[in-house]
C-alpha positions as CSV (number, residue, x, y, z in Angstrom):
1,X,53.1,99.0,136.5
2,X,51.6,99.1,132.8
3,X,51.8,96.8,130.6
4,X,54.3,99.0,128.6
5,X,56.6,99.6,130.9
6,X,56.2,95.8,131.9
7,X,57.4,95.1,128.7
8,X,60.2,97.7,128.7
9,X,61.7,96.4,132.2
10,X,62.0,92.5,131.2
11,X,62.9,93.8,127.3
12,X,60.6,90.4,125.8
13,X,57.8,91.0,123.7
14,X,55.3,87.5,123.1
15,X,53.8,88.1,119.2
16,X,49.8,86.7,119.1
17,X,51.1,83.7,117.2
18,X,53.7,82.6,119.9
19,X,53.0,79.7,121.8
20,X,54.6,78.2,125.1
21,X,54.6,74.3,123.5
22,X,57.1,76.5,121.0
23,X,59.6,77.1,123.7
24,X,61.4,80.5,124.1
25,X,61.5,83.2,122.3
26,X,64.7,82.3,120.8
27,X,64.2,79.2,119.3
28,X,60.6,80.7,117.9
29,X,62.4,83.3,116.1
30,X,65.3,81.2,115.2
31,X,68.5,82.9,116.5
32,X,70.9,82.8,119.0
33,X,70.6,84.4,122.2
34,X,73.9,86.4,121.4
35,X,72.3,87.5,118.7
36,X,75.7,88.7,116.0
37,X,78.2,88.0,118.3
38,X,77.4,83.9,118.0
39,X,77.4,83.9,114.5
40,X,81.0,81.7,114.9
41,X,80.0,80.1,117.9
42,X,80.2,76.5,115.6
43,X,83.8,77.1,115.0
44,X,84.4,77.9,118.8
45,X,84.9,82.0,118.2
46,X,82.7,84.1,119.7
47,X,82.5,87.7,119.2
48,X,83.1,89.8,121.9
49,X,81.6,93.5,122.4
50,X,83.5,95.5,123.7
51,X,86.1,98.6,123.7
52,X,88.6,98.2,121.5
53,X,92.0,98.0,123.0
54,X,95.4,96.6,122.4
55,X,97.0,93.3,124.5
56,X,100.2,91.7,124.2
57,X,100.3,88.3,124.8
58,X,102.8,88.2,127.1
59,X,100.9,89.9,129.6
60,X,98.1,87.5,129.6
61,X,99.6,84.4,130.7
62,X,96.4,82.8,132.2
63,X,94.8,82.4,128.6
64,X,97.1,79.4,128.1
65,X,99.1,81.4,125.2
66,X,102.0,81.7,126.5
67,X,104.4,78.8,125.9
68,X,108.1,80.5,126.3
69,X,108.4,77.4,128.7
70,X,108.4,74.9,126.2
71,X,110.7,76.6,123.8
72,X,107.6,78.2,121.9
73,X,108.9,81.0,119.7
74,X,105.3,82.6,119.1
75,X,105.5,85.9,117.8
76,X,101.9,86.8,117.9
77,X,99.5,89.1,119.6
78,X,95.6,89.3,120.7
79,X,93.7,92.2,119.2
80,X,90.1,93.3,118.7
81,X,89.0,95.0,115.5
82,X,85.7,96.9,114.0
83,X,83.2,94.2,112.2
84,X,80.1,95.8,111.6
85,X,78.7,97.2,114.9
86,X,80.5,95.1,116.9
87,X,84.5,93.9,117.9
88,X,85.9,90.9,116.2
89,X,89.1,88.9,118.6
90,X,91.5,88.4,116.0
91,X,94.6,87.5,116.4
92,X,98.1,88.8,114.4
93,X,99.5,86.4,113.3
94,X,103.7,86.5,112.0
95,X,104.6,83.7,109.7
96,X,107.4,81.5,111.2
97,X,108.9,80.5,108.4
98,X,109.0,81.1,104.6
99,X,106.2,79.2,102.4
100,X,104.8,79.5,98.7
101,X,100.7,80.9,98.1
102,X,98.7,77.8,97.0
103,X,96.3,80.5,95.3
104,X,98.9,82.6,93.2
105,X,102.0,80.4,93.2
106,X,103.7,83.4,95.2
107,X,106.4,83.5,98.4
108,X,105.4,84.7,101.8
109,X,108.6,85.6,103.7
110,X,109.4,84.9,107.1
111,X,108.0,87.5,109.1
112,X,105.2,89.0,107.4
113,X,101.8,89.3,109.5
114,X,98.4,88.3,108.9
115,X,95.3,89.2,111.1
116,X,94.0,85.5,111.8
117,X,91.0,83.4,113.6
118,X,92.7,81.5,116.5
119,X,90.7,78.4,117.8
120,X,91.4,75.1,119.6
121,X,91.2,71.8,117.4
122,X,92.5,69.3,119.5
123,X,94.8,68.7,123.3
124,X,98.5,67.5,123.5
125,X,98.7,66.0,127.0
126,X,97.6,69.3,128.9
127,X,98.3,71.6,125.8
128,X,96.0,73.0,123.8
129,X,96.6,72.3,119.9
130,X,95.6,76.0,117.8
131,X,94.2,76.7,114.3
132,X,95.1,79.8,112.6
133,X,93.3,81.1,109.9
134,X,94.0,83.5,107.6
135,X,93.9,84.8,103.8
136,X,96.8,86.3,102.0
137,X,97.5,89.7,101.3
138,X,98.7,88.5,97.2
139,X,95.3,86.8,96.2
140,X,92.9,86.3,99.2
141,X,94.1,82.9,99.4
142,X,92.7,80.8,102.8
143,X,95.7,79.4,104.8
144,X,95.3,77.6,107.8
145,X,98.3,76.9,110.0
146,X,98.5,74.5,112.8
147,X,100.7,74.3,116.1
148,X,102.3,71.2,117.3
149,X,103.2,71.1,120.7
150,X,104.8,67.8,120.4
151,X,107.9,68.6,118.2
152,X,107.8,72.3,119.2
153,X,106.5,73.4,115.3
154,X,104.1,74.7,113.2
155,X,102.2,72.8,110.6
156,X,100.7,74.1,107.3
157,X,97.4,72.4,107.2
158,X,95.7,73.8,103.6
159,X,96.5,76.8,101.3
160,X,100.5,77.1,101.1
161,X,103.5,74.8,100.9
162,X,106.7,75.6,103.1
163,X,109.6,76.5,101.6
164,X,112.8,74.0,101.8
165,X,115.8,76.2,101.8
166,X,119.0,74.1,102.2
167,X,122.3,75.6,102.4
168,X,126.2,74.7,102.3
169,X,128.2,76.0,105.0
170,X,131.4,75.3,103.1
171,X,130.1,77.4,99.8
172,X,128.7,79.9,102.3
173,X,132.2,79.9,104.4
174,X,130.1,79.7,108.0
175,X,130.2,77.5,110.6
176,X,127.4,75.3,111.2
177,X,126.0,75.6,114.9
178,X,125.7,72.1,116.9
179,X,122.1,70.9,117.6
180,X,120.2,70.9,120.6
181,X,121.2,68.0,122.0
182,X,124.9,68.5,121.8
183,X,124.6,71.3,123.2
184,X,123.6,69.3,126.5
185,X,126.1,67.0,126.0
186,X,128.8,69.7,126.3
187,X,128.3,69.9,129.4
188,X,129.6,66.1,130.4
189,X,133.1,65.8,130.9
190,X,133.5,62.5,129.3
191,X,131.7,63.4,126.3
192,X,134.1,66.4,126.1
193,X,137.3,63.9,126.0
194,X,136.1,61.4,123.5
195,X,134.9,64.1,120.8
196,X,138.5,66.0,121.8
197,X,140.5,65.1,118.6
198,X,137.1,65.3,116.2
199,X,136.8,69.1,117.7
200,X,140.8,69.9,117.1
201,X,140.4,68.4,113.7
202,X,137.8,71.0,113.1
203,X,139.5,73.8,114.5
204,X,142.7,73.2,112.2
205,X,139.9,73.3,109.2
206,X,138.4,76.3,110.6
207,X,141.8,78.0,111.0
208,X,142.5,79.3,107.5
209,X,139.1,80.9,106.6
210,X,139.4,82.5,109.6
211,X,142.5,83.7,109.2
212,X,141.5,84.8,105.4
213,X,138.6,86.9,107.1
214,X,140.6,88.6,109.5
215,X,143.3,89.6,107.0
216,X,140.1,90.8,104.7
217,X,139.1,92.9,107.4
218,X,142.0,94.3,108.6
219,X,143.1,95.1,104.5
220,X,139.4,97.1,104.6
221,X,139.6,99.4,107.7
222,X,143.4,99.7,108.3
223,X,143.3,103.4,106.8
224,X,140.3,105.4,107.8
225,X,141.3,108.1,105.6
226,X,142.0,106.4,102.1
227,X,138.1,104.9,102.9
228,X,136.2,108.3,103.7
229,X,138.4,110.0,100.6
230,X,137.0,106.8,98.2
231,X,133.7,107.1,99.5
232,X,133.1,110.7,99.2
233,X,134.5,110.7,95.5
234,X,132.2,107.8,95.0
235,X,129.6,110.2,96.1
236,X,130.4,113.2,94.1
237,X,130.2,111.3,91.3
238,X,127.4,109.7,92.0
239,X,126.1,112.9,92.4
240,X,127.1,114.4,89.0
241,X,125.7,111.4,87.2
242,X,122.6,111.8,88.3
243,X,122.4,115.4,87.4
244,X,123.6,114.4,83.9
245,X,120.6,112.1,83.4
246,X,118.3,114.1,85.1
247,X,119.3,117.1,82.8
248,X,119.0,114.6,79.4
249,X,115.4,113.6,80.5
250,X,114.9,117.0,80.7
251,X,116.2,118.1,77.2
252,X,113.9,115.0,75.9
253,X,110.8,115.8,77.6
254,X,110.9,113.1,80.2
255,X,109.7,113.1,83.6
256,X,111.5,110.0,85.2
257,X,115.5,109.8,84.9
258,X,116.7,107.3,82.2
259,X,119.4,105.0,82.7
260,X,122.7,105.6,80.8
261,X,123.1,103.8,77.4
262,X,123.8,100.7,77.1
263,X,125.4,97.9,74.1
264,X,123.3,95.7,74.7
265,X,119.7,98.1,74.7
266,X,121.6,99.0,71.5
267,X,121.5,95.7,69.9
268,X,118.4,94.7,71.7
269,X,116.7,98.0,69.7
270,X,118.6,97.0,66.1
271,X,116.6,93.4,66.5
272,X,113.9,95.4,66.4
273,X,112.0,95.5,63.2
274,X,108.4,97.3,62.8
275,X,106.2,95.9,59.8
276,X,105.6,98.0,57.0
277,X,103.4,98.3,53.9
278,X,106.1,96.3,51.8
279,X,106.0,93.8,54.2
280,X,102.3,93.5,55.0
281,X,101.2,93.2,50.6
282,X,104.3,90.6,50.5
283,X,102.3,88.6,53.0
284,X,99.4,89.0,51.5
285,X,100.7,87.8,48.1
286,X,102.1,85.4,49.4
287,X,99.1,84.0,51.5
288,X,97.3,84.6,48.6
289,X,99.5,82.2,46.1
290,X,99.2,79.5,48.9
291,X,95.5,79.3,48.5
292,X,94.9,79.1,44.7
293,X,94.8,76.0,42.9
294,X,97.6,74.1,41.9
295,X,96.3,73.2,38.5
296,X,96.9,74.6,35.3
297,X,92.4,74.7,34.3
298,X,91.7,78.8,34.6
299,X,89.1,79.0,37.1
300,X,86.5,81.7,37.5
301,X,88.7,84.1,40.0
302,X,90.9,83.8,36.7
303,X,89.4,84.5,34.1
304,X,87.4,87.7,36.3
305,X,91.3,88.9,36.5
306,X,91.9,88.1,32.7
307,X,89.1,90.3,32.2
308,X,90.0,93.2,34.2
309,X,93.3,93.4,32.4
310,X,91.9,93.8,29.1
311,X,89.5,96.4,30.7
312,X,92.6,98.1,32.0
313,X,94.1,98.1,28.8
314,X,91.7,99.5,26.5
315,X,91.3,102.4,29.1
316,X,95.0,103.0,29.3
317,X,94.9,103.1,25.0
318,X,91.8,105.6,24.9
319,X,93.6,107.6,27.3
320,X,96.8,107.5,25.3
321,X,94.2,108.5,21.9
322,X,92.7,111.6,23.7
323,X,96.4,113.0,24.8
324,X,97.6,112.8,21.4
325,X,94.9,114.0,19.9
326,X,94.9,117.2,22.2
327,X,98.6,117.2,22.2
328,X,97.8,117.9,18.1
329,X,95.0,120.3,18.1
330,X,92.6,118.0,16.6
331,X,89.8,118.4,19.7
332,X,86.7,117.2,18.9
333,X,83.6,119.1,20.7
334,X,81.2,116.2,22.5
335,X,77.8,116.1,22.6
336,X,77.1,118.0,25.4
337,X,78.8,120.9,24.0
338,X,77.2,120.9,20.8
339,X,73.7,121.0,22.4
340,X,74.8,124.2,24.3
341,X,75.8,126.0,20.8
342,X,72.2,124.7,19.2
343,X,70.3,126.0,21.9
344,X,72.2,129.4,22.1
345,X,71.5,130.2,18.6
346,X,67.8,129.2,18.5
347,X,67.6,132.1,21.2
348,X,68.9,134.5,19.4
349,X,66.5,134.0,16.7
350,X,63.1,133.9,18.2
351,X,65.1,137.5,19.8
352,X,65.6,139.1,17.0
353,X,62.0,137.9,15.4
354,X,60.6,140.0,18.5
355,X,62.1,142.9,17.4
């Protein structure tokens, strides 16, 4: 075999300046022997080329994901997705709860998805402890969220806060659900007889807003055809409306339907008040009295105006001179005009000395 296709079989290549007390090849060139794919091998992710394909994670139970047996609500699945040349294991991630961006200040609902790096921080007993990493869609933000196997929870580690919603079931005329742990209860007889008279108390307190809603309810649907004849004239006139603004925007020149007029757009719009010329020389003056001096001594910018009012009024009297003097017929020719008559009569005398 040659030496080329020696080195094509085995795929190494030794440079002149490698040497064995360096070690491999590898650590001469200083990279990993996965090359890309190891590029997250620090954080415990490594990249894995492949196909791309889709897996839900309930069909791989032997990954140690799936934890519907400990009450786990995990609404995630595993994934592989395009980064450069190679495929990425990223994991979509759906928010369990509702929290606020630490980056913009903005909310996240419940239920939104993120495409986020999954790896293992830490062991609960026998279960694994996960980090999910992600940015937000609002403002790129890095948020890291962290399971806890122990109370059956998530954890926001960095990047958000969770959202405390807190709601009355008397103001929102519900019923609230016993917890967890009553529920087992229920099932013991004895427990059932001592809490007897608390649940009859609540059933008597329960009784008229239940009897309110089914009265509501039966006052709504108890003529189908009084409903679909209010509905469909809500319609048509729905309807009509919006080919009367439609045509309006029209007339106007508009290409978006306005909404109908409005008192308080109209007194909004009378507040309104665009500055003029009035208004801007007022200001002006104004800012202009408030930085002169408040003594009585004239100043130079004084005495500069003093002086352009007397200029201004010996113009406006020469004016008034030369009008009246016109007005009377008593026009005096300027210097410019008797030149032209001197010099139009000295030509015709050296002409008619020619002849």
């Amino acid at each position: 075999m040659s030496s080329l296709a020696a080195a094509r079989a085995d795929n190494f290549y030794y440079p002149p300046e490698w040497d064995p007390s360096q070690g491999s090849l590898n650590k001469f060139h200083g990279q990993h022997a996965l090359r890309e794919r190891a590029r997250k091998i620090d954080q415990g992710i490594l990249i894995i080329r492949l196909f791309c394909f889709y897996v839900k994670l309930a069909s791989i139970p032997q990954c140690g994901l799936s934890w519907t047996s400990m009450g786990w609500n995990v609404n995630y699945s595993i994934f592989l997705c395009f980064n450069s040349c190679f495929l990425t294991i990223c994991f979509r991630f759906e928010m369990p709860f509702n929290i606020w961006c630490g980056g913009c200040n903005s909310m996240i609902a419940k239920g939104v998805r993120f495409n986020a790096e999954k790896k293992q921080v830490g062991n609960y007993y026998s279960t694994k402890i996960w980090n999910f990493t992600m940015k937000s869609a609002c403002c790129k933000h890095e948020i890291v969220i962290q399971t806890d196997p122990k109370n059956c929870e998530y954890l926001i580690i960095s990047g958000a806060q969770k959202k405390t919603e807190d709601f009355d079931v008397e103001d929102a005329e519900t019923f609230e659900l016993p917890a967890d742990e009553v529920k087992g209860k229920l099932a013991d007889p004895f427990y059932r007889l001592e809490h007897q008279e608390e649940d009859l108390k609540k059933k008597k307190e329960a009784e008229p807003v239940l009897v309110r809603l089914q009265r509501l309810s039966d006052s709504r649907h108890a003529d189908d055809y009084a409903l679909n004849k209010s509905l469909r004239a809500r319609l048509r006139n729905q309807k009509k409306r919006v080919a009367e603004e439609e045509a309006a925007s029209r007339k106007r020149g508009f290409g978006i339907r306005l909404l109908p007029a409005s008192e308080e757009d109209a007194a909004a719009a009378a507040k309104v008040k665009f500055s003029g010329k009035f208004d801007k020389n007022r200001r002006d003056k104004r800012a202009l009295i408030n930085a002169s001096s408040i003594f009585a001594g004239l100043s130079s910018s004084s005495m500069t105006d003093k002086r352009r009012l007397e200029l201004e009024s010996k113009r406006r009297k020469i004016c008034a001179g030369e009008t009246s003097s016109l007005l009377a017929g008593r026009f005096k020719q300027s210097s410019w005009s008797q030149s032209e008559v001197k010099s139009s009569k000295q030509k015709l005398s050296s002409v008619n000395a020619k002849r």
